[in-house]
C-alpha positions as CSV (number, residue, x, y, z in Angstrom):
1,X,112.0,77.3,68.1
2,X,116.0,76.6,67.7
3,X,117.0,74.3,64.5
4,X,119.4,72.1,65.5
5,X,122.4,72.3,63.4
6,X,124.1,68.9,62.7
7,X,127.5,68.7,64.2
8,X,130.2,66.7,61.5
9,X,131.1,63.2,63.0
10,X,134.7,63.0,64.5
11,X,134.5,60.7,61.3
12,X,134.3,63.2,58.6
13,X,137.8,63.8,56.9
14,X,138.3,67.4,55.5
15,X,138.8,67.6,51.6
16,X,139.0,70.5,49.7
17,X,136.3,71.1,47.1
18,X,137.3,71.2,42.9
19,X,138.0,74.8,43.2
20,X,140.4,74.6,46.5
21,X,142.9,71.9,44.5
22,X,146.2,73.8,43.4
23,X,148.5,72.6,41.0
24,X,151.5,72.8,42.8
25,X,149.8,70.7,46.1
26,X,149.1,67.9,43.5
27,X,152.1,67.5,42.0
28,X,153.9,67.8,45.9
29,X,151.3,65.1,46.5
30,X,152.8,62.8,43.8
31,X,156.4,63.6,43.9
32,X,157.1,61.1,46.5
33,X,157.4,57.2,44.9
34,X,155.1,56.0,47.9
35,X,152.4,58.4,47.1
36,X,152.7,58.3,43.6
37,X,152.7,54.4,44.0
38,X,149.1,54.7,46.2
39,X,147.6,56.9,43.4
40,X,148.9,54.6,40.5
41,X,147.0,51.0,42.5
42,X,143.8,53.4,42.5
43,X,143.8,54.3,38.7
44,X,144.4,50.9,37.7
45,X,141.9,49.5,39.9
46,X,139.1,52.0,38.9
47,X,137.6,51.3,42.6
48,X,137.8,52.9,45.7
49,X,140.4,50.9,48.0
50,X,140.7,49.9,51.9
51,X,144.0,51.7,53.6
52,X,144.8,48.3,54.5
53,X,144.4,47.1,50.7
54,X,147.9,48.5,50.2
55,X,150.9,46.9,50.8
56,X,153.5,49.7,51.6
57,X,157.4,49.5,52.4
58,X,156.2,52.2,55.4
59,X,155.1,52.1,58.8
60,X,151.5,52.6,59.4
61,X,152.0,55.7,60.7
62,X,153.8,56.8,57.9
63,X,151.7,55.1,55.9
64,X,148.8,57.3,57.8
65,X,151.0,60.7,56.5
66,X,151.0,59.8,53.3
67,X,147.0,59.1,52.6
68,X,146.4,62.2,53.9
69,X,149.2,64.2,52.2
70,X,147.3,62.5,49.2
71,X,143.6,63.7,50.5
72,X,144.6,67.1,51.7
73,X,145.9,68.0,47.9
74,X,142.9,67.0,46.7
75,X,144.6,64.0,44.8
76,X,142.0,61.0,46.7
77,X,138.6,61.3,48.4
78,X,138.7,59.2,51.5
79,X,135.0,57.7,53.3
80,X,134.4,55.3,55.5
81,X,132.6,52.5,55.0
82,X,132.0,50.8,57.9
83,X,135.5,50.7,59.9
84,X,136.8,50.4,56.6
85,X,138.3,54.2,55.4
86,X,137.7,54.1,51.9
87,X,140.4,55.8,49.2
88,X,139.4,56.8,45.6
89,X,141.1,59.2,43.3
90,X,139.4,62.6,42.5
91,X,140.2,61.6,38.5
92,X,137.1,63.7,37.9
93,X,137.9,66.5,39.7
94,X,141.7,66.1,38.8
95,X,141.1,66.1,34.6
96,X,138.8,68.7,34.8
97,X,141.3,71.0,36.9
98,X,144.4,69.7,34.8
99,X,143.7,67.9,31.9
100,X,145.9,65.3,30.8
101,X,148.2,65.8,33.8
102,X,146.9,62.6,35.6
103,X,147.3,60.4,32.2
104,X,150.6,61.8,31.8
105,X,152.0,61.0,35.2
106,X,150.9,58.1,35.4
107,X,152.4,57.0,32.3
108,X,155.4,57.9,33.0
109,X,155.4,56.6,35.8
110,X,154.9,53.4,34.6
111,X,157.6,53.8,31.6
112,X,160.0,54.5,34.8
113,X,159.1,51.4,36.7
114,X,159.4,49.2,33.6
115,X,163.0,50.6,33.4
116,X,163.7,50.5,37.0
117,X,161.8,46.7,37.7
118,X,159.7,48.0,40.5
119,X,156.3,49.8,40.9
């Protein structure tokens, strides 16, 4: 008697696991201001957001790029719920890997959009 094996839905997005998440992927991840500006409406919200939550100055395609720049660094986890594909951020993960790193970016990059008006 065979066991089947289950095969991953076409629905399941790859992510690497704690130990896979390098330094230098995250912080490509949040060197660009759209990314950075994805990751900074997660941590303030606490809660896992829609893709279409986000109101981006990108196409949708590009838009696209970036989440999964974001998930292939290991920076979000994205789910679907529904037809709804879900975005947190790995803060967990992240401040266990790096600690303080995600506190300190994201302070400064609030300081910089106080002083620059924008987000």
């Amino acid at each position: 008697m065979t066991t089947a094996v289950p095969v991953p839905s076409s629905r399941d997005l790859p992510h690497p696991v704690r130990g896979e998440i390098r330094l230098e992927g995250v912080l490509h991840a949040l060197s660009d201001p759209v990314r950075l500006r994805i990751v900074r409406e997660l941590a303030a919200g606490g809660v896992a957001l829609s893709c279409s939550h986000f109101d981006l100055p990108v196409s949708k395609s590009t838009t696209t790029h970036h989440f999964r720049v974001l998930r292939e660094s290991g920076v979000i986890r994205q789910n679907y719920e529904g037809t709804a594909k879900m975005n947190g951020l790995r803060r967990d993960d992240l401040d266990d890997l790096f600690p303080g790193l995600l506190d300190s970016l994201l302070t400064a990059a609030g300081l910089q959009a106080d002083r620059h008006g924008g987000t």
